[in-house]
N, C-alpha and C positions, 0 to 999 in steps of 0.2 A: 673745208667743211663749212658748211651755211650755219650758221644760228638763228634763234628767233628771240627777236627785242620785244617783252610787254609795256605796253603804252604807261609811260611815267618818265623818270630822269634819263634814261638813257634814252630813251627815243626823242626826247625834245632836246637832248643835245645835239642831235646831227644838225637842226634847224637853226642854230648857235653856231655853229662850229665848221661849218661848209664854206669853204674860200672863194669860189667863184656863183657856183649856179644851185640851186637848188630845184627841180622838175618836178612835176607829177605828171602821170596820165592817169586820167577818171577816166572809171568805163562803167562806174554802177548809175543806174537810175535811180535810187533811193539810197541814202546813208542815215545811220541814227545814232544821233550822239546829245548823250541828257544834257550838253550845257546849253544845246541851241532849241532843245524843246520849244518853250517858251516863244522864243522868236520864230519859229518856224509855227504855232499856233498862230501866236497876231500876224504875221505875213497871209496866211490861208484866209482869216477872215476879215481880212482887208485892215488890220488894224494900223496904226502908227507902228514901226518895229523899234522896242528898246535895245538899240547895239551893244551894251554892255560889255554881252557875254563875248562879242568879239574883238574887244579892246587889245586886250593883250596881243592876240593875231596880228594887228593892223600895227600895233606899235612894233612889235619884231621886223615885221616888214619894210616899215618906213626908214627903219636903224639902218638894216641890211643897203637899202637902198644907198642910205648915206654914206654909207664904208662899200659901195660899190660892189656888193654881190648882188643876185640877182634870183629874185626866185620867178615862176615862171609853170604853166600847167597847162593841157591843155585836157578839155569835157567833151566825151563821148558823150553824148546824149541821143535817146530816144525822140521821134516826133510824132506824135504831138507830144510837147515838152510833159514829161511827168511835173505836179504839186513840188516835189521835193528839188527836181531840174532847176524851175522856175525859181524858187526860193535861193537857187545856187547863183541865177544869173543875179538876182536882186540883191546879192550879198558879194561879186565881184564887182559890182560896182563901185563899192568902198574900198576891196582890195586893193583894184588897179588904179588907185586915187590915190594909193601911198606907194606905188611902185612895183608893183605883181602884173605880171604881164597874163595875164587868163584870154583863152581862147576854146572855142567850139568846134566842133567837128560832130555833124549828124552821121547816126550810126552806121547808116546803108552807106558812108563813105569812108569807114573803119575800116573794108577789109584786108586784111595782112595781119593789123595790130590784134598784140596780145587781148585777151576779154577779160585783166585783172588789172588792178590799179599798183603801181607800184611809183616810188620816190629814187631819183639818181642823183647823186650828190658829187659835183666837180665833175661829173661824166665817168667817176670811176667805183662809186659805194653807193649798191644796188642795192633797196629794199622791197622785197615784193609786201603789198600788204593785206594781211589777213584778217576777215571777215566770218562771221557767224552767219548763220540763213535768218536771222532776225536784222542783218546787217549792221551790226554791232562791229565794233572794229575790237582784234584783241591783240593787235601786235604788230611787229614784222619780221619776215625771216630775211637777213642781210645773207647774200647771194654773192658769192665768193668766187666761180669761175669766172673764170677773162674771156672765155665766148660765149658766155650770158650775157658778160656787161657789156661786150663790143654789141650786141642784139641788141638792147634795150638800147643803147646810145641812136643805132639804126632807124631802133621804132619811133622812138623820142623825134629823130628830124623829120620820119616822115610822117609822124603828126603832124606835125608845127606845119611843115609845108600843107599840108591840105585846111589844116583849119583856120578859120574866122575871125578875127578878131573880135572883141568880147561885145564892143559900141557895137560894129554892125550886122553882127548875129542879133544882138538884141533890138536892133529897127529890122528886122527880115518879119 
């Protein structure tokens, strides 16, 4: 039976706690989350961007790297790049500077892949994750059949095989 985890200690434990891989697939155009307000304002109007608010992020990641897990995602995106896209790609750049491996995939060459973002953790704990239509994030339902997760492990490689690396989607 599936459960749904609300964004707090037990969702960022999976981020802690995952022995090999940790995945995404993005497939939203716009996401909204109040810690990156701010920086997603001074990105829009050309400002200096204060990282701050991604610190923690970048330092989980760099750890992970160091103990040999590996996180790793790849970004449906729309073209021409939505504000929000764009502020995605200018903020993987810091990512994959401490060890996240990000990658792109334009939309018209999605198709197959699911049109919802979910996290796979070890290839085996599947989280799909849930959104508001304000695109608010308010959880995830962990997804417990074994031919779901063999699906998603499917869809997951045949991401990565089509899409881009993060450097040269962003010189395209």
């Amino acid at each position: 039976m599936n459960r749904i985890i609300e964004p707090g200690p037990e969702f960022a434990a999976l981020f802690r706690t995952f022995e090999h891989t940790a995945f995404r697939l993005e497939t939203r155009d716009t996401y909204k989350s109040a810690n990156e307000t701010e920086a997603l304002r001074q990105f829009t109007a050309g400002e200096l961007v204060d990282m701050a608010w991604f610190r923690n992020w970048l330092t989980m990641i760099a750890d992970a790297a160091v103990e040999g897990r590996r996180f790793s995602r790849v970004r449906v995106v729309s073209t021409p790049l939505t504000v929000y896209s764009r502020f995605g790609l200018f903020c993987s750049e810091h990512t994959n500077a401490v060890g996240e491996d990000i990658r792109y995939l334009a939309r018209h060459d999605a198709a197959g892949l699911p049109d919802y973002d979910y996290w796979l953790f070890d290839s085996r704990t599947l989280v799909r994750m849930l959104f508001d239509e304000q695109e608010n994030f308010l959880g995830g339902e962990v997804v417990e059949d074994p031919a779901a997760i063999v699906n998603h492990n499917y869809w997951r490689d045949t991401a990565w095989h089509r899409a881009v690396r993060r450097d040269d989607f962003a010189a395209q």
